[in-house]
ZAVOLO-444513 format. One line per 10 residues: number of its first residue (from 1); their letters; for each residue x, y, z of N, C-alpha, C, O. Coordinates in steps of 0.02 Angstrom, whole numbers. Example, Ala and Ser with C-alpha at 12.3 -4.5 7.8 and 13.67 -1.06 7.14 Angstrom:
1 = AS = 660,-284,390,615,-225,390,660,-165,390,712,-166,423 ~ 642,-112,354,684,-53,357,645,2,394,670,57,402
***
This chain:
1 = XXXXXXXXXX = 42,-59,0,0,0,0,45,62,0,91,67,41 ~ 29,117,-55,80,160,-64,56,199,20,30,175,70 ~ 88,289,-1,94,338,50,22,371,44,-13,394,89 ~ 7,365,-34,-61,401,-43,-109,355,0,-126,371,57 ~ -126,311,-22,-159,245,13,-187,269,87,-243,279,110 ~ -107,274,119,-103,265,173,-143,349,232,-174,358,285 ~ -106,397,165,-132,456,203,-216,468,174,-243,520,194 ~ -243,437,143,-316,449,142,-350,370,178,-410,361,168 ~ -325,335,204,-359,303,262,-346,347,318,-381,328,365 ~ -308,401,336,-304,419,395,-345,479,406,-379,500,452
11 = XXXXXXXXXX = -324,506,326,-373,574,325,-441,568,311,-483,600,343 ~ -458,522,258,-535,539,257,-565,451,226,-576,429,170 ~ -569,431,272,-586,362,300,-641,333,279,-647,273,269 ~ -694,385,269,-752,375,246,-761,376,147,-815,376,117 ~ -700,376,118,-707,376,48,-702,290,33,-718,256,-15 ~ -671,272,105,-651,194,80,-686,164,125,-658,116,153 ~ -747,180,142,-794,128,191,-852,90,142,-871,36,165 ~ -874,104,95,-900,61,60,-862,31,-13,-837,-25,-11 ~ -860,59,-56,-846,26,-123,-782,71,-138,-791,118,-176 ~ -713,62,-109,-654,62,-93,-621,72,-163,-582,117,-177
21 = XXXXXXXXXX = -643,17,-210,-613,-4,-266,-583,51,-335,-533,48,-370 ~ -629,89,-332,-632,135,-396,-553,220,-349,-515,252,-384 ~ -558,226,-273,-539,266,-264,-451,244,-233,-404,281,-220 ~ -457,167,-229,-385,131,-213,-356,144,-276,-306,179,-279 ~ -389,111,-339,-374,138,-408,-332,189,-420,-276,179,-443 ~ -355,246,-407,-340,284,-414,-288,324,-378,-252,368,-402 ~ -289,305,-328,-214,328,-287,-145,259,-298,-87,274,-282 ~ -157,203,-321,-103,183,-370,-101,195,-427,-54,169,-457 ~ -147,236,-464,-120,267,-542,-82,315,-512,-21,312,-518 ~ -110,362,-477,-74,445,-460,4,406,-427,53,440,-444
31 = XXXXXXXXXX = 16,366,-400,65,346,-361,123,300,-410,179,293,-385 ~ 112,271,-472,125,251,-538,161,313,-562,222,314,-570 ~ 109,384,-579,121,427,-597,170,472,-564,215,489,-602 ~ 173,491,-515,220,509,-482,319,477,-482,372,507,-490 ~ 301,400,-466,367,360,-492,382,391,-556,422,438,-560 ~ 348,366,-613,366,413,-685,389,485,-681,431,505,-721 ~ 369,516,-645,376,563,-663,457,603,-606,504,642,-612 ~ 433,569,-568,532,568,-550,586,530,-576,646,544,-580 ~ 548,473,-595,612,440,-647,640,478,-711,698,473,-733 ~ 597,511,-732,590,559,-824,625,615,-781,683,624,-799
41 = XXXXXXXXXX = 605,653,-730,656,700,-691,733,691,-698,778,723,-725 ~ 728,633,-662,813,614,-645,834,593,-732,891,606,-750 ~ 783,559,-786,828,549,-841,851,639,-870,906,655,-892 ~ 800,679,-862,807,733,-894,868,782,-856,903,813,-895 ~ 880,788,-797,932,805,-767,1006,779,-784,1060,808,-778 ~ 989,708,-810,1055,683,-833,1089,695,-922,1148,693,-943 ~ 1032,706,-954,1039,731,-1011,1054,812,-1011,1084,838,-1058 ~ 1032,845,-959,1051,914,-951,1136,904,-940,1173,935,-978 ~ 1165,860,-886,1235,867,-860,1294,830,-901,1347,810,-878 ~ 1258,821,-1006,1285,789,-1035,1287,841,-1085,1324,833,-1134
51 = XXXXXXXXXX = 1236,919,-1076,1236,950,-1159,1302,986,-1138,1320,982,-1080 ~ 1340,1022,-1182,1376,1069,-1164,1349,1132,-1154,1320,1166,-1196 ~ 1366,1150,-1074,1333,1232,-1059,1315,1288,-1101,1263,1321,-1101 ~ 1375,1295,-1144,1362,1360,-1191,1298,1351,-1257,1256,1394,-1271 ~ 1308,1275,-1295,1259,1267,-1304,1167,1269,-1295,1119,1285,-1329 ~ 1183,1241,-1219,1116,1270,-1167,1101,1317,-1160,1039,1319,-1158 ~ 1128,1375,-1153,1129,1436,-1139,1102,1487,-1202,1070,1538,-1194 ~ 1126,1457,-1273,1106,1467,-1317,1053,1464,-1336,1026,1514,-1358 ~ 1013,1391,-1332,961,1363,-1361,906,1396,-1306,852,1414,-1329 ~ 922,1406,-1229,862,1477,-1186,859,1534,-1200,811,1570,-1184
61 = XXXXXXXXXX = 934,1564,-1251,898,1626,-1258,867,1646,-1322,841,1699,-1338 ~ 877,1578,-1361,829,1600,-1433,757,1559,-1422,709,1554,-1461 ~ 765,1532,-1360,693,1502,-1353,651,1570,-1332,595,1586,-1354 ~ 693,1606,-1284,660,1682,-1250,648,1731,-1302,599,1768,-1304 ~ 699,1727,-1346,694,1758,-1417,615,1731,-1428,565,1752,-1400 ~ 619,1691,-1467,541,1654,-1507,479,1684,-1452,440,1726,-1475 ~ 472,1663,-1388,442,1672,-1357,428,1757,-1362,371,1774,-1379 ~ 472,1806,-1349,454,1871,-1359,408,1916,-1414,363,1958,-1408 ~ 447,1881,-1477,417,1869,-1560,353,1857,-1543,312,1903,-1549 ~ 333,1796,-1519,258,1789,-1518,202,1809,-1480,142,1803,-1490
71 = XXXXXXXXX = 246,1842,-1418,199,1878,-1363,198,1959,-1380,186,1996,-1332 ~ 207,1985,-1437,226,2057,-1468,171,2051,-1511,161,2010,-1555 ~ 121,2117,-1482,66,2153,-1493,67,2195,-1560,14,2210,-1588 ~ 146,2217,-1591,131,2258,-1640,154,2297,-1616,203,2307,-1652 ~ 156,2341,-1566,177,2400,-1524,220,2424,-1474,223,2471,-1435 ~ 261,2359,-1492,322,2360,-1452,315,2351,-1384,365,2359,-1348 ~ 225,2328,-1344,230,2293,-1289,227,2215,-1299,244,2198,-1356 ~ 215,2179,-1269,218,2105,-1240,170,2100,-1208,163,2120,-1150 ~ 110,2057,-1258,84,2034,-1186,96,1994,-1129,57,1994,-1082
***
């Protein structure tokens, strides 16, 4: 039984007093989801400490570039 599991039997007890099934479900998808999504963290952190910096540094400021381009009203504000 994950942590989610565990902290909604303590907190609200009454979601799992009759038909349990559909809301256990669901706190091992979210708890599935969570693993994934620290695993894809830690892969993506490791692919960061493999690009070369200056490169990186590059590819944020023409991303900020693009981004500016497309948030420009015509009038030289940003929305």
């Amino acid at each position: 039984m994950g942590q989610l599991t565990e902290k909604l039997r303590r907190m609200s007890p009454f979601m799992l007093a009759e038909d349990s099934g559909p809301v256990l479900a669901l706190c091992d998808h979210a708890e599935r989801l969570e693993r994934e999504n620290q695993f894809l963290r830690t892969k993506l952190n490791r692919v960061r400490e493999h690009l070369d910096p200056q490169s990186w540094a590059e590819t944020s400021r023409n991303r900020n570039a693009i981004a500016a381009i497309i948030c420009d009203t015509g009038n030289g504000d940003t929305a």
